[in-house]
TORPA-4810 file (N, C-alpha, C, O; in nm, 3 decimals):
<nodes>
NODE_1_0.082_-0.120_0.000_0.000_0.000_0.000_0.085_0.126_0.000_0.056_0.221_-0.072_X
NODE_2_0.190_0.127_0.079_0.282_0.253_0.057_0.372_0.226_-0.023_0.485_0.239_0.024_X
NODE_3_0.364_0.188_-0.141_0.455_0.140_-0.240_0.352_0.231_-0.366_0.393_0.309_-0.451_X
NODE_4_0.196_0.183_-0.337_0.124_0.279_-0.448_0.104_0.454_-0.401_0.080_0.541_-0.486_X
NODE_5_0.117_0.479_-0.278_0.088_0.594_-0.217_0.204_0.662_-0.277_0.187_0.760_-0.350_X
NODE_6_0.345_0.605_-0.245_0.475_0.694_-0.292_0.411_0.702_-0.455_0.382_0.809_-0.509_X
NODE_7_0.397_0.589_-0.509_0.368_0.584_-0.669_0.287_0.760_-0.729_0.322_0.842_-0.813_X
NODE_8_0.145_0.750_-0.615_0.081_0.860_-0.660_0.172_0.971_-0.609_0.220_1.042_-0.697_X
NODE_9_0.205_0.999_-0.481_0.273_1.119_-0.478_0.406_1.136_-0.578_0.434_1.254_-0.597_X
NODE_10_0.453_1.086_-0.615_0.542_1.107_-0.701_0.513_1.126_-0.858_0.593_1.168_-0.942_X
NODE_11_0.381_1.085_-0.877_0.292_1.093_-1.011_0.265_1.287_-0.996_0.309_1.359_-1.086_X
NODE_12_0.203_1.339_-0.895_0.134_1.441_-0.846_0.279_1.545_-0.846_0.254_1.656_-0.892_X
NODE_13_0.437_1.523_-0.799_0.512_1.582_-0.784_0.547_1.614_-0.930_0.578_1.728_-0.968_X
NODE_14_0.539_1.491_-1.021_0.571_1.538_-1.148_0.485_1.606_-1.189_0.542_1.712_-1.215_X
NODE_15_0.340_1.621_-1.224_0.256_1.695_-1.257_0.283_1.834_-1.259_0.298_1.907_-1.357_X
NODE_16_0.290_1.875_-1.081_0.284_2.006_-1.042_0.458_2.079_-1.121_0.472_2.188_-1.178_X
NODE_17_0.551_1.985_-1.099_0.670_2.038_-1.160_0.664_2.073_-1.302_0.718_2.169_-1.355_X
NODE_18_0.586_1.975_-1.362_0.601_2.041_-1.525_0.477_2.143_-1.536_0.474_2.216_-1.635_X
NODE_19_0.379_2.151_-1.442_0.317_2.253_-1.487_0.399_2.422_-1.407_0.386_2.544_-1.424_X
NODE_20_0.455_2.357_-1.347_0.571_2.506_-1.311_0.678_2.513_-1.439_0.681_2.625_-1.490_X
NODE_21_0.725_2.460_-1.472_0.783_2.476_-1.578_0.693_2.554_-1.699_0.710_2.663_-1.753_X
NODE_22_0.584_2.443_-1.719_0.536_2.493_-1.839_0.439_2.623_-1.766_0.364_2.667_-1.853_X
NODE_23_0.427_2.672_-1.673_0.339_2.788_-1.643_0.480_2.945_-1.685_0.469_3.050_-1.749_X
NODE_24_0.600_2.879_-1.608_0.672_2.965_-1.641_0.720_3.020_-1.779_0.782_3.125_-1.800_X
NODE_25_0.667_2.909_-1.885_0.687_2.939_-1.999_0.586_2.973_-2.076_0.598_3.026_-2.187_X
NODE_26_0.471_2.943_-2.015_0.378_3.034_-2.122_0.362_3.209_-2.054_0.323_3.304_-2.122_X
NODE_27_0.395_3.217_-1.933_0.407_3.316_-1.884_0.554_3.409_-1.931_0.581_3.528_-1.946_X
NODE_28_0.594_3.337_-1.937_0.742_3.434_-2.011_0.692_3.501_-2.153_0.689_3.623_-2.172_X
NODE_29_0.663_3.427_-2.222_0.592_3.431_-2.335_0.504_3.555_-2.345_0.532_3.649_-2.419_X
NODE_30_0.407_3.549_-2.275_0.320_3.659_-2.236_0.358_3.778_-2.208_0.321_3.876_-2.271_X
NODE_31_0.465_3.780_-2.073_0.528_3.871_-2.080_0.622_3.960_-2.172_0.639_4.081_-2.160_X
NODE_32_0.668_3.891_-2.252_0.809_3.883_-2.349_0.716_3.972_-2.453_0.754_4.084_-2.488_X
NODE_33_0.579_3.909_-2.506_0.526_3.960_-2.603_0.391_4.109_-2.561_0.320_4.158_-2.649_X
NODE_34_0.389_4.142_-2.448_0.313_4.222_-2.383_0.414_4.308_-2.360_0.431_4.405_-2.434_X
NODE_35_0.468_4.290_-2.287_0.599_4.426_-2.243_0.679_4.415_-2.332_0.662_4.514_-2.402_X
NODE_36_0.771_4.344_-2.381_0.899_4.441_-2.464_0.816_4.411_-2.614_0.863_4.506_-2.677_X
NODE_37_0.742_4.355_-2.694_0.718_4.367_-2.787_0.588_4.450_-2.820_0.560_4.463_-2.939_X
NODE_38_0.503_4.510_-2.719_0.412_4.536_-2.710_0.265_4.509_-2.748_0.174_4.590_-2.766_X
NODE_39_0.263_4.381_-2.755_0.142_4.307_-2.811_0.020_4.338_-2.710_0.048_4.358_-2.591_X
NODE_40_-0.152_4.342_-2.764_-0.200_4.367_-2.620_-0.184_4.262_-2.539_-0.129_4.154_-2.556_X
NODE_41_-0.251_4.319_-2.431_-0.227_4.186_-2.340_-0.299_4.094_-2.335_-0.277_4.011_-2.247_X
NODE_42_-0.429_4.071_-2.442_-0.532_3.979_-2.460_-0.452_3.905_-2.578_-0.446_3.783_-2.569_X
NODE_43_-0.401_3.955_-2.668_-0.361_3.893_-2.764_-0.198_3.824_-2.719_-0.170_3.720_-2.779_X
NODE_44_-0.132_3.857_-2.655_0.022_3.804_-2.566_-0.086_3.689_-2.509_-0.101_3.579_-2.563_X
NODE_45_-0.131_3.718_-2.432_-0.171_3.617_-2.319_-0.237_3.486_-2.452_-0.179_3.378_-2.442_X
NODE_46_-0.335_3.491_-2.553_-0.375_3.381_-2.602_-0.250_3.324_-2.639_-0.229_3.212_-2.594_X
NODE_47_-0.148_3.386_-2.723_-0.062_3.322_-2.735_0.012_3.258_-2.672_0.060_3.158_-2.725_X
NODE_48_0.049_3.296_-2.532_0.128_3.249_-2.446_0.060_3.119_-2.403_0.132_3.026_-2.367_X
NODE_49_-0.099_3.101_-2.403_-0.153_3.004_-2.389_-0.151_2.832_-2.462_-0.160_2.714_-2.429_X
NODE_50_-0.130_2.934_-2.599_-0.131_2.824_-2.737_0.039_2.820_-2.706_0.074_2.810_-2.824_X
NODE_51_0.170_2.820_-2.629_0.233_2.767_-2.687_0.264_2.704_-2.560_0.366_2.636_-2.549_X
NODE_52_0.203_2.717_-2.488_0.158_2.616_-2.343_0.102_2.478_-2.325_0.121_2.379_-2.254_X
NODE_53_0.001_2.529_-2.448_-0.094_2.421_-2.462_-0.020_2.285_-2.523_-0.053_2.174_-2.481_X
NODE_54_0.050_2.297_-2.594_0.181_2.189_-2.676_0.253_2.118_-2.619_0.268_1.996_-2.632_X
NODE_55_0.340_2.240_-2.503_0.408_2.232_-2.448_0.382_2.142_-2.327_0.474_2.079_-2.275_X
NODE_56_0.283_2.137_-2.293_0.225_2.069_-2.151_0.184_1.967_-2.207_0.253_1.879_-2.156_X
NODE_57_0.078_1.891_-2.321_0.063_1.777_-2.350_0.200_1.685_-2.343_0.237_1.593_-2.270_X
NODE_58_0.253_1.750_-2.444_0.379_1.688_-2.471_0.452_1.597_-2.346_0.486_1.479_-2.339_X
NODE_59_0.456_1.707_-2.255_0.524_1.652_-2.151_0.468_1.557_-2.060_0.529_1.459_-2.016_X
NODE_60_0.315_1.599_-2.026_0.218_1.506_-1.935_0.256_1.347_-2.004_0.283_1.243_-1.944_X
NODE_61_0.247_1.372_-2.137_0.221_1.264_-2.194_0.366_1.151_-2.216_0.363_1.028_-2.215_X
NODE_62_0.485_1.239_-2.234_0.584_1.166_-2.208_0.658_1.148_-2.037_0.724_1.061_-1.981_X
NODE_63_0.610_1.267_-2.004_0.686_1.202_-1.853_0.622_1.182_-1.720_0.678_1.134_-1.621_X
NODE_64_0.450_1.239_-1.730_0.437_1.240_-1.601_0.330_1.088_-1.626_0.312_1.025_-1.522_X
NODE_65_0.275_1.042_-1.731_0.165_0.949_-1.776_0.238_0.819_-1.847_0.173_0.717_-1.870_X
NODE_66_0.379_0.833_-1.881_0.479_0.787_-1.959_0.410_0.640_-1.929_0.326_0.583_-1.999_X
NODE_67_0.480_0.588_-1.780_0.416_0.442_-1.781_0.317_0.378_-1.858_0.318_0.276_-1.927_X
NODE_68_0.215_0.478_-1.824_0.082_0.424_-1.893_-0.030_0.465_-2.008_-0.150_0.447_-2.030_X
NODE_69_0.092_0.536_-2.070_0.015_0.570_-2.206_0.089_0.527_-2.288_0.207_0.493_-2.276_X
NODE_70_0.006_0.527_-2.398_0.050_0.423_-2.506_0.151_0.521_-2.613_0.130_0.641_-2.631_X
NODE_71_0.258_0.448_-2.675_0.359_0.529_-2.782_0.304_0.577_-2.881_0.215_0.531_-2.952_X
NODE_72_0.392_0.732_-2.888_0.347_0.849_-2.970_0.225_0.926_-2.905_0.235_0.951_-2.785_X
NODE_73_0.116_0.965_-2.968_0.028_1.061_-2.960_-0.121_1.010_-2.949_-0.127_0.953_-3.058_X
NODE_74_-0.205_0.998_-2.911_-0.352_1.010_-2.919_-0.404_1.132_-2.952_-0.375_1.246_-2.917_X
NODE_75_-0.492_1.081_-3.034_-0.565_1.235_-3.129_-0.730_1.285_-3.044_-0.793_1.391_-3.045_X
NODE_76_-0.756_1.148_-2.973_-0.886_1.179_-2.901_-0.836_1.195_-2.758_-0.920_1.164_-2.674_X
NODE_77_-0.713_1.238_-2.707_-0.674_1.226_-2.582_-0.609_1.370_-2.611_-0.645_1.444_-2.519_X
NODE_78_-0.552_1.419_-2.674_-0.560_1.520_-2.720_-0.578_1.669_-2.760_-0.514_1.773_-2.774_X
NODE_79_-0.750_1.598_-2.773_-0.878_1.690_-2.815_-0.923_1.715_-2.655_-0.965_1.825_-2.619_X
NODE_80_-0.908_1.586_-2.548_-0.973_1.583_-2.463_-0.891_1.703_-2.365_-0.940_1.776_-2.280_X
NODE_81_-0.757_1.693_-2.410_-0.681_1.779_-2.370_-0.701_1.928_-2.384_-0.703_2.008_-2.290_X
NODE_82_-0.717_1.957_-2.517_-0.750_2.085_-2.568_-0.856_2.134_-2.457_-0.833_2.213_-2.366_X
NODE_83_-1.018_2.046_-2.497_-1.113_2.096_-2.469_-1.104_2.166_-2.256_-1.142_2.272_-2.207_X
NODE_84_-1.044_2.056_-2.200_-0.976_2.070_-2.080_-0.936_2.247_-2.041_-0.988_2.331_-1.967_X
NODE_85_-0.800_2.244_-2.146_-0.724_2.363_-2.168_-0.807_2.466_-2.199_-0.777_2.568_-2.136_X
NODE_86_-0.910_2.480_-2.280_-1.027_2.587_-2.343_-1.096_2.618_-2.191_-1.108_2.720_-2.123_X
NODE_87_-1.127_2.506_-2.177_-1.217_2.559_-2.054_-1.184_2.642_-1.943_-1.250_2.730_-1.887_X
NODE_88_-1.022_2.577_-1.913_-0.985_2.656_-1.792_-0.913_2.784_-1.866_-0.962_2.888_-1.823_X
NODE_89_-0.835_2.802_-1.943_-0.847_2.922_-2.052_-0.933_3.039_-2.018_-0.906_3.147_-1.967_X
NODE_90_-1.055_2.980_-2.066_-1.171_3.120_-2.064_-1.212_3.156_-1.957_-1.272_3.263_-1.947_X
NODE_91_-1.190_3.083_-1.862_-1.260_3.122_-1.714_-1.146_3.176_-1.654_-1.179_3.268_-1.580_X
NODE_92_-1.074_3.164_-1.656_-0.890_3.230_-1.612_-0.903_3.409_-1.755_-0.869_3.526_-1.741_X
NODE_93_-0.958_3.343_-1.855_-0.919_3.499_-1.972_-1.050_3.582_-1.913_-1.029_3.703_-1.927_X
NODE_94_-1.177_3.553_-1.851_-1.278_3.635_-1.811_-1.225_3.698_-1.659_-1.251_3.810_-1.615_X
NODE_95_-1.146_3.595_-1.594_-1.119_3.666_-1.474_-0.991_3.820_-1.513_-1.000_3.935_-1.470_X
NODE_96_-0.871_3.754_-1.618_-0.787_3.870_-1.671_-0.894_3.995_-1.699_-0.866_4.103_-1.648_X
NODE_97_-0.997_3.985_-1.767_-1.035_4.089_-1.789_-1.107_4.156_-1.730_-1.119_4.274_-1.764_X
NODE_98_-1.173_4.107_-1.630_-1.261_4.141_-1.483_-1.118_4.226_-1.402_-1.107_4.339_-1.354_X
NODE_99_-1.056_4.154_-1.409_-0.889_4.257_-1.355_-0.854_4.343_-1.389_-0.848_4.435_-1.306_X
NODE_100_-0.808_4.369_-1.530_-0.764_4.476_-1.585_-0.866_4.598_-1.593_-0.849_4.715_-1.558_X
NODE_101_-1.020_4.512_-1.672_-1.089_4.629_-1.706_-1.190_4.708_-1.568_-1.212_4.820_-1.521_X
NODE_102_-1.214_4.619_-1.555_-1.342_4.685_-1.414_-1.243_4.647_-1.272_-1.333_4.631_-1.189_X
NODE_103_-1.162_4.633_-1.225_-1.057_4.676_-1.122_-0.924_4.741_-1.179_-0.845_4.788_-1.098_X
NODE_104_-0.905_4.744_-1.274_-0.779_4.853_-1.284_-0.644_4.807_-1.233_-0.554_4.885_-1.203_X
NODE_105_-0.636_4.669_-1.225_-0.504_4.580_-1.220_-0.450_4.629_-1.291_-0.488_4.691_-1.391_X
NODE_106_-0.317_4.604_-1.236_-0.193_4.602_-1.361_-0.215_4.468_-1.433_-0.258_4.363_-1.385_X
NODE_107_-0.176_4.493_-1.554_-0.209_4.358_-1.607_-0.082_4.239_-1.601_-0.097_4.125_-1.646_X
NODE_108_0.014_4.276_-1.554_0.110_4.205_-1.550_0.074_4.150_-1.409_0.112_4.034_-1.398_X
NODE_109_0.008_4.203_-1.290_-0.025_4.167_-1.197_-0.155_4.032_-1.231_-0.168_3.912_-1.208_X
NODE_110_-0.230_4.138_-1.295_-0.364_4.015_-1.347_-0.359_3.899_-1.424_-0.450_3.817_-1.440_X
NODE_111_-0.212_3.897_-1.485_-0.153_3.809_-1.573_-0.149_3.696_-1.464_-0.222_3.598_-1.479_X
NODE_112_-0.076_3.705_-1.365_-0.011_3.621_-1.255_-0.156_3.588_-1.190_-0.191_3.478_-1.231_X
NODE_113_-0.227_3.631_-1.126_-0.362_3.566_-1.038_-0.446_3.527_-1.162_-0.533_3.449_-1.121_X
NODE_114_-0.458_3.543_-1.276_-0.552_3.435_-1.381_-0.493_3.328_-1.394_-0.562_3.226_-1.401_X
NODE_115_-0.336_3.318_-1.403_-0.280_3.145_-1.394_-0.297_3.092_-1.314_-0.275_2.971_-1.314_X
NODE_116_-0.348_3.162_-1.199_-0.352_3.057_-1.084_-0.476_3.009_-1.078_-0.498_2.922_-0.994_X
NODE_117_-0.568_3.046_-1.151_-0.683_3.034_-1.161_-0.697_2.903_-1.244_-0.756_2.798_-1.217_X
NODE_118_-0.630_2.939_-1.348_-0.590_2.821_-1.465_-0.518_2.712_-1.423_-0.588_2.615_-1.452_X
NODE_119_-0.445_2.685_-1.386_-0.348_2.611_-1.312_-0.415_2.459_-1.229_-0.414_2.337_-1.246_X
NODE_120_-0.473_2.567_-1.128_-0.579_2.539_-1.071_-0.719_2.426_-1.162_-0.768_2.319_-1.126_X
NODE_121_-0.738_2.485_-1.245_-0.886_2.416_-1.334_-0.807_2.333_-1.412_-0.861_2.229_-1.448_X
NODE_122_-0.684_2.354_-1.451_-0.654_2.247_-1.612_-0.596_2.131_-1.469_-0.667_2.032_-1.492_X
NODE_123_-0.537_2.105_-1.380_-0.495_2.065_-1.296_-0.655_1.942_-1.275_-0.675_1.837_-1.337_X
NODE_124_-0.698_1.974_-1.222_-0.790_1.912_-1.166_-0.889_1.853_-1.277_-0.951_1.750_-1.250_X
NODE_125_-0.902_1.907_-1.383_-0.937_1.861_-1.498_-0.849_1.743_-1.621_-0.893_1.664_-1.705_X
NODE_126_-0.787_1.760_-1.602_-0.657_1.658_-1.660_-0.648_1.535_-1.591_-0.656_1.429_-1.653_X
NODE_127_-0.632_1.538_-1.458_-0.664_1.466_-1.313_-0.762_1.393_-1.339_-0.734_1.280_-1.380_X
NODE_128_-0.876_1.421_-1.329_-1.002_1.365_-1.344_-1.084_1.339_-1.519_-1.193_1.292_-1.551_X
NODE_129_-0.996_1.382_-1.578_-1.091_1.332_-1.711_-0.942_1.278_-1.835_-0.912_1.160_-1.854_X
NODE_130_-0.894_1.362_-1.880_-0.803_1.359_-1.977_-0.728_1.202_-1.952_-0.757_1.101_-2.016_X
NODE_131_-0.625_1.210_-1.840_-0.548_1.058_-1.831_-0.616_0.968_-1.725_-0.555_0.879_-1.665_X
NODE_132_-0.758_1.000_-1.705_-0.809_0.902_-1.633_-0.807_0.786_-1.640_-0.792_0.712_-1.543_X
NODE_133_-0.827_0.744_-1.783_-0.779_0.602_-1.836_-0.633_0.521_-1.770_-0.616_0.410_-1.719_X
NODE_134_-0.538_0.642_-1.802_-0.406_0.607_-1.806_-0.393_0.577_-1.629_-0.325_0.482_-1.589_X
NODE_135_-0.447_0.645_-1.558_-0.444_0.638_-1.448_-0.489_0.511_-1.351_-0.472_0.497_-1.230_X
NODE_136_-0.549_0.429_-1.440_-0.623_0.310_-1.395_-0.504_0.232_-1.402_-0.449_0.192_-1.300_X
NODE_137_-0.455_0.205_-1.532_-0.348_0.163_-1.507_-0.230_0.155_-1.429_-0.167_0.055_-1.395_X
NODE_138_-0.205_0.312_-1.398_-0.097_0.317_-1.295_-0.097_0.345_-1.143_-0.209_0.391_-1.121_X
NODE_139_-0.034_0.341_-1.039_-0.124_0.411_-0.963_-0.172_0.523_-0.942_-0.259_0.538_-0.857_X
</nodes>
């Protein structure tokens, strides 16, 4: 029994690490293209999202699900991913703009409390639907 317990916590440690990684990089992104390139910050931020969105399958799928997903790519695991990502997306992009526009955040500030928002939803959504399968399998 504490042989599957370490299993999950160490499943959960990888998770949260690549989504620090990959949070830091779609957030760089955002930043990079909002401040020094001056993109708005609705249009930085989708992007920073879409190159997140890649970036994080990729990895869930090779290192934190590795055991128990099958080689190469799934196209309906995927989608399930995307749709995941969309969701917590828009509810994280309505809170950015509840920030910026009707409180008067900085948006580099509002940038940072909508990921956590996101973080938060694709987290628990990925968890429970996306590698649920895969998860049966492992512990």
């Amino acid at each position: 029994m504490s042989g599957v317990i370490s299993d999950i916590a160490r499943q959960f440690v990888v998770f949260c690490g690549i989504g620090v990684i990959n949070t830091a990089f779609g957030l760089g992104i955002i930043l990079i293209l909002s401040e020094a390139v001056g993109l708005h910050y609705i249009a930085a931020n989708a992007m920073g999202y879409a190159c997140g969105l890649v970036l994080a399958y990729i990895l869930h799928r090779n290192i934190t699900f590795k055991g128990s997903a099958a080689p190469g790519w799934s196209r309906s695991e995927f989608i399930v991913f995307t749709i995941i990502f969309l969701c917590a997306y828009l509810i994280q992009l309505g809170a950015l703009i509840l920030l910026v526009s009707a409180l008067s955040t900085p948006p580099w500030i509002a940038q940072i409390l909508a990921i956590s928002i996101y973080v938060t939803l694709n987290y628990m959504g990925n968890r429970m639907i996306t590698f649920q399968s895969n998860m049966k399998d492992s512990p």
